[in-house]
C-alpha positions in Angstrom: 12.1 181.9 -185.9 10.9 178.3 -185.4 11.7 176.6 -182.2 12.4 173.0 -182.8 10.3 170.4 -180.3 13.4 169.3 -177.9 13.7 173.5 -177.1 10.2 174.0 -176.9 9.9 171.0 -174.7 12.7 172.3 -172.2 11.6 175.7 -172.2 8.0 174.2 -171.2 9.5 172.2 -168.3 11.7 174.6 -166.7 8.8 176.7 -166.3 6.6 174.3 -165.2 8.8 173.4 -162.3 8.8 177.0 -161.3 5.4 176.2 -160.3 5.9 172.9 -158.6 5.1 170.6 -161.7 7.0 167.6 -162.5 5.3 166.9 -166.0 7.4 163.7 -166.3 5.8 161.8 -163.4 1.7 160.3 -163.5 1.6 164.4 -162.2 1.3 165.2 -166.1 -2.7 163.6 -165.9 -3.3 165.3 -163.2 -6.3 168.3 -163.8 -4.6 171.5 -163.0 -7.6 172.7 -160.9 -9.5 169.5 -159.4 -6.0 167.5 -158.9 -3.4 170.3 -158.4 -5.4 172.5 -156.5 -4.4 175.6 -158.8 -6.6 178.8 -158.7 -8.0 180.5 -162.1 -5.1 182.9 -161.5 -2.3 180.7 -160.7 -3.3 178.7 -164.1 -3.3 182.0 -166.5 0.1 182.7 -164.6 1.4 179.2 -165.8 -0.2 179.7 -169.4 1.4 183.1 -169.6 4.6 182.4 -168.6 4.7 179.5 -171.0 3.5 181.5 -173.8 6.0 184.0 -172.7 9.0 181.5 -172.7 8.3 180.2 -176.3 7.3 183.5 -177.8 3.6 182.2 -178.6 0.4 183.5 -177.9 -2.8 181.3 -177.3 -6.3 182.5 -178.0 -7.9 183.0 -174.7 -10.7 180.2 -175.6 -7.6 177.7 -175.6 -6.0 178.3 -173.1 -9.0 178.1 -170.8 -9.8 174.4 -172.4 -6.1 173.2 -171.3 -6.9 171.1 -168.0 -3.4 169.3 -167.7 -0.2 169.7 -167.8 -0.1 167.1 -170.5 -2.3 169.1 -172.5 -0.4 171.9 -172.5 3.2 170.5 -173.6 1.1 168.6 -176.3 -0.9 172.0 -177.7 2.3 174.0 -177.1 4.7 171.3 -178.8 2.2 171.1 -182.4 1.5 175.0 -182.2 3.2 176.8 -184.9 4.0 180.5 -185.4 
């Protein structure tokens, strides 16, 4: 089943704030590690939970390259199943 963008987009958020991420303020720039202060572990949490909320799965090479939280809802939004 395709998940139109304004879904995916909410799905996204509401787990992003789980973790203490506005993604709508200049927070969305921010590097997840360097600005945010997240641990490599904390981050795969994020991803998977993400990946769990849309029913997607990223290749382990991409989600390591995702640095923000911009990044993220951009790759997740364009990703098709």
């Amino acid at each position: 089943m395709k998940t139109n963008n304004y879904t995916k987009l909410k799905a996204i958020i509401a787990v992003m704030e789980k973790y203490g991420i506005t993604p709508i303020s200049k927070v969305k720039r921010s590097d997840f590690v360097e600005d945010m202060g997240f641990d490599q572990v904390y981050l795969n949490g994020l991803i998977f939970d993400v990946e769990d909320a849309l029913h997607l799965e990223l290749t382990e090479e991409m989600a390591h390259s995702l640095r923000s939280p911009e990044e993220l809802i951009r790759h997740m939004i364009q990703y098709q199943n």
